[in-house]
N, C-alpha and C positions, 0 to 999 in steps of 0.2 A: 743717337749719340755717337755713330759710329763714323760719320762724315759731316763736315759743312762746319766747322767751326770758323767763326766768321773773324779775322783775326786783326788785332794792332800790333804796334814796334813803339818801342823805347830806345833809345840811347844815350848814352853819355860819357864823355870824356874818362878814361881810366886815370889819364892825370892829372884830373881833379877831382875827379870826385871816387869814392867807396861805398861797393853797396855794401849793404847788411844782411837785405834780405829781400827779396822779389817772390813775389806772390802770382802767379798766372791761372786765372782758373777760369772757366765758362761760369757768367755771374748765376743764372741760375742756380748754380750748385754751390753758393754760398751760403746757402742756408741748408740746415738737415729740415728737411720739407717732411712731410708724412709720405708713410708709405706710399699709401692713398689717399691723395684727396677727396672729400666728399663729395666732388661731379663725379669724381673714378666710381666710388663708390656705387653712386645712387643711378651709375649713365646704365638705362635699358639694352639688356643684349638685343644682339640683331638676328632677327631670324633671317635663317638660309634661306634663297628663293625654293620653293617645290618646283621638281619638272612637273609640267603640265601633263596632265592626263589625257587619254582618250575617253570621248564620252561613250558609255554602254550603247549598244545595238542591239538589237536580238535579231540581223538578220546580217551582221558582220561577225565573220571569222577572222581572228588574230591571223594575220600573213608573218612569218621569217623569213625574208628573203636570205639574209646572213645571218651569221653567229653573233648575237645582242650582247657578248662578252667583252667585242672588241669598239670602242667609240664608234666608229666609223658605218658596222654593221647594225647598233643599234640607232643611226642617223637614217640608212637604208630604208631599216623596215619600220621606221616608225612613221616617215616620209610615204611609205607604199602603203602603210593601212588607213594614214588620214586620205589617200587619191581614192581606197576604195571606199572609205564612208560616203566622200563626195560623188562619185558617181552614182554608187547606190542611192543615194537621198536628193541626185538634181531628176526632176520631173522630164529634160532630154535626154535624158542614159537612163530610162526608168525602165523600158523594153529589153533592157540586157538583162532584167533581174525579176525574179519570180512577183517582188513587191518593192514597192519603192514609199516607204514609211517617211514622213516629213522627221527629223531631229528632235525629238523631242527634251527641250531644256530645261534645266530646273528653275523654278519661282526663282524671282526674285528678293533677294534677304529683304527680311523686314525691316524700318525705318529704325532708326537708335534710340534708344530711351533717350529722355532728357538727363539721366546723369551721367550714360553714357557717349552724350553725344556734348559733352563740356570739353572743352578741351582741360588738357594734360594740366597742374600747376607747372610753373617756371619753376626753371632752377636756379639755383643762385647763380644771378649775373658776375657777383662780383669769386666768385669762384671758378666758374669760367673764365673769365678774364686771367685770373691768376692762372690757371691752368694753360692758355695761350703763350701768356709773358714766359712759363719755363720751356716751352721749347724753342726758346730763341739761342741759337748756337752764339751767339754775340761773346767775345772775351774781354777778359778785363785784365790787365797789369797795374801792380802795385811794390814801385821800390823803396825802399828805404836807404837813402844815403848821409855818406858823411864825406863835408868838403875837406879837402886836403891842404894844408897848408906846409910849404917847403919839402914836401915827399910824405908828412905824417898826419895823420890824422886826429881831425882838430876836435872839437864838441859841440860842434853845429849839426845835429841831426835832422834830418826833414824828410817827407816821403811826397813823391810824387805817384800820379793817378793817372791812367788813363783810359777812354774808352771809345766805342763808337757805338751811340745809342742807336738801335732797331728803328726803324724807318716805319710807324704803326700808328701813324696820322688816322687812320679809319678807328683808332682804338684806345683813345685818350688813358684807360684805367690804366691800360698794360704800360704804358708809358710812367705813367704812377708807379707802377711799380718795380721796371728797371731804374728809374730814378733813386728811387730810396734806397732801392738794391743795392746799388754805386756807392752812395756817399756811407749808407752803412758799411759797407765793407772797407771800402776806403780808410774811413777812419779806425776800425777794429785794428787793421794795418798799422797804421800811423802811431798809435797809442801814442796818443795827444802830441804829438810831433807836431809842425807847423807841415802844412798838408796842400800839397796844388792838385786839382782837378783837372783835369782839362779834355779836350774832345770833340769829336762832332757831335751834336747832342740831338740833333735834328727837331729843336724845336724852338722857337721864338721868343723875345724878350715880356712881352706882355700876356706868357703863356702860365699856365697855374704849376708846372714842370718846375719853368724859369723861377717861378715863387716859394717853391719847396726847397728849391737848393739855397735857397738864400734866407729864410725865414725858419726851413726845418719844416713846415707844416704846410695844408693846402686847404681849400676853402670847402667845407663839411656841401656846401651848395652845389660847389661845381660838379662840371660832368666829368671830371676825374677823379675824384674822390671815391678812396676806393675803401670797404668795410671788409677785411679780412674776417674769413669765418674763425667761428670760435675753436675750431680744431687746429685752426694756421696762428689763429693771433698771437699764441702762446710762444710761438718760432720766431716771427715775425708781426713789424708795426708799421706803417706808413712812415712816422716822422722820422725824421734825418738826425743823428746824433748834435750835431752843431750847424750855427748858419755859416754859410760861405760870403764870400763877397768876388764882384769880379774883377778880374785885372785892369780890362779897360774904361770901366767905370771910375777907378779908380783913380788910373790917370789922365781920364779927358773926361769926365761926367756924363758919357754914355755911350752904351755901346758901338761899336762900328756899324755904320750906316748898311753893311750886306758884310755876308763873308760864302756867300754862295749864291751863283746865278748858273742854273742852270735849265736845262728842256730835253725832256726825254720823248723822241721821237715826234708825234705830231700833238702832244699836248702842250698846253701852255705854258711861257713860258716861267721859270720859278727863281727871285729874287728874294732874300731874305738872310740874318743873322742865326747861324745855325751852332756856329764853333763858340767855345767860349775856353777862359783862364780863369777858373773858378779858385778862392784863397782862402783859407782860414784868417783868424783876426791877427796870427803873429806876424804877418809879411807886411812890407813894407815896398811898397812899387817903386819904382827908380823912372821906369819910362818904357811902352810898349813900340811896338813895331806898326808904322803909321798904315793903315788902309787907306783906299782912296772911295771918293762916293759914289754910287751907281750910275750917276748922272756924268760921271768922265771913265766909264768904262764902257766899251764895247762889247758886248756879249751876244747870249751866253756863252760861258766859258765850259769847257777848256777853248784858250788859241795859240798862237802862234809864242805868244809872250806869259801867257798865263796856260803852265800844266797840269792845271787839276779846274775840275767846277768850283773847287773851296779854295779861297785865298789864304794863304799864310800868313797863321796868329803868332804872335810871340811877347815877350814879356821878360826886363829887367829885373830881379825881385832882393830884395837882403830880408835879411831875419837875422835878429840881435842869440848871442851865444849865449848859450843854456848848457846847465849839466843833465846827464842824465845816466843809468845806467846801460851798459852796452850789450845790444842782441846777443841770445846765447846763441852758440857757432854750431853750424849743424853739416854734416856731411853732404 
């Protein structure tokens, strides 16, 4: 936790808008997690390698070339007494020595019982996984604004969200659970403010990720579906406090055809809708910022014209005026 915090930016207008209140934390540490987890718990110490021993002789003498105090000296002489077991016991240098006794080894350990030759029980997968998802340095911001009107500040409260999901394609749960992570904190933030999400999410429209943000829930079948132990579940729950909806669903009836083309080194290359303007039900879309289709892009990107591998999302939004009371003021 002392380096790598993997970071986003926010910005906005001071002459229009007012924060309240900004929130930045490493999402992991959004929740008071247990001390221990029960993998922490239940994970088997490791035993330390043993130095290897010399096998008994009874016709070798322990040699010190040097003082066994210092590294180096006990490399020497440990080095010089395995040369002289081996001459003693090769049947060619056996004339150097009064007898030349073959090594005698110990048996071989007996075979494993059959209970102990069962393998280990598993540990809880999906505690593992949880245990993975919290060392992801990944940050998250959460502001709270109010739009300005003529220099003063009006009763339009809203909060915006953002993040950059962990890139853990190998690892569907853990994705489950920076997801929930998000929109839970998100909305904690927001208390019930009309609320935008938005981000590289890095995962795809017909993904069970893409289904939880927008439904709150995720399919008990899939292989994301993740069962928090009963030690965590009391902290934390998969479901999402509310559904979202996306922007550009909203305004064109489906997402952008890609918002990332890219190819890392000699793998293949990778097209696909990864960003998203995720909404609460109070906004109202005006009109988003047009993408173009995969099929009139030259890629991958970055080029000459496009500098990033993600294309640039954006989104018109109003949300009708509400009262509310106003953040208390904090040094």
């Amino acid at each position: 936790r002392n380096s790598g915090y993997m970071g986003v930016a926010m910005a906005w207008p001071t002459s229009h808008f007012k924060s309240e209140c900004v929130e930045i934390k490493r999402l992991s540490e959004t929740v008071d997690w247990p001390i221990q987890t029960p993998i922490q718990q239940n994970r088997p110490v490791r035993k330390k390698k043993q130095k290897r021993k010399l096998p008994a002789h009874p016709n070798v003498t322990r040699l010190t070339l040097a003082k066994e105090s210092t590294p180096m000296g006990a490399m020497i002489s440990s080095w010089f007494q395995w040369l002289w077991l081996w001459l003693h016991s090769s049947n060619h240098f056996g004339w150097l020595f009064e007898s030349s006794p073959s090594i005698v080894t110990a048996p071989p350990p007996p075979p494993p019982s059959p209970q102990t030759s069962k393998r280990a029980p598993k540990r809880g997968v999906d505690a593992e996984i949880l245990e993975v998802s919290l060392r992801r340095p990944n940050m998250v911001i959460v502001a709270n604004l109010l739009a300005l009107n003529n220099g003063g500040a009006s009763s339009t409260p809203f909060s915006v969200c953002t993040y950059h999901m962990p890139c853990l394609f190998w690892a569907p749960k853990a994705m489950t659970v920076h997801t929930s992570l998000l929109l839970q904190f998100a909305a904690c933030v927001a208390r019930g403010d009309p609320l935008v999400v938005c981000g590289d999410f890095n995962f795809v429209p017909d993904s069970p990720f893409y289904n939880l943000v927008k439904t709150t829930t995720i399919d008990p079948a899939s292989d994301a579906c993740v069962i928090p132990d009963p030690a965590i579940s009391g902290r934390w729950q998969v479901a999402t406090p509310r559904p979202m909806r996306s922007a550009y669903v909203e305004a064109q009836g489906v997402e952008p055809n890609f918002t990332n083309y890219a190819r890392v080194q000699n793998d293949p290359t990778f097209i696909e809708t990864l960003d998203y303007i995720f909404l609460s039900s109070d906004w109202i879309v005006k009109k988003v910022v047009p993408l173009p289709h995969r099929a009139n892009v030259s890629g991958p990107l970055p080029t000459e014209f496009e500098p990033s591998d993600h294309l640039l999302i954006g989104a018109t939004l109003k949300i009708p005026v509400s009262e509310r009371e106003p953040y208390p003021t904090t040094n």
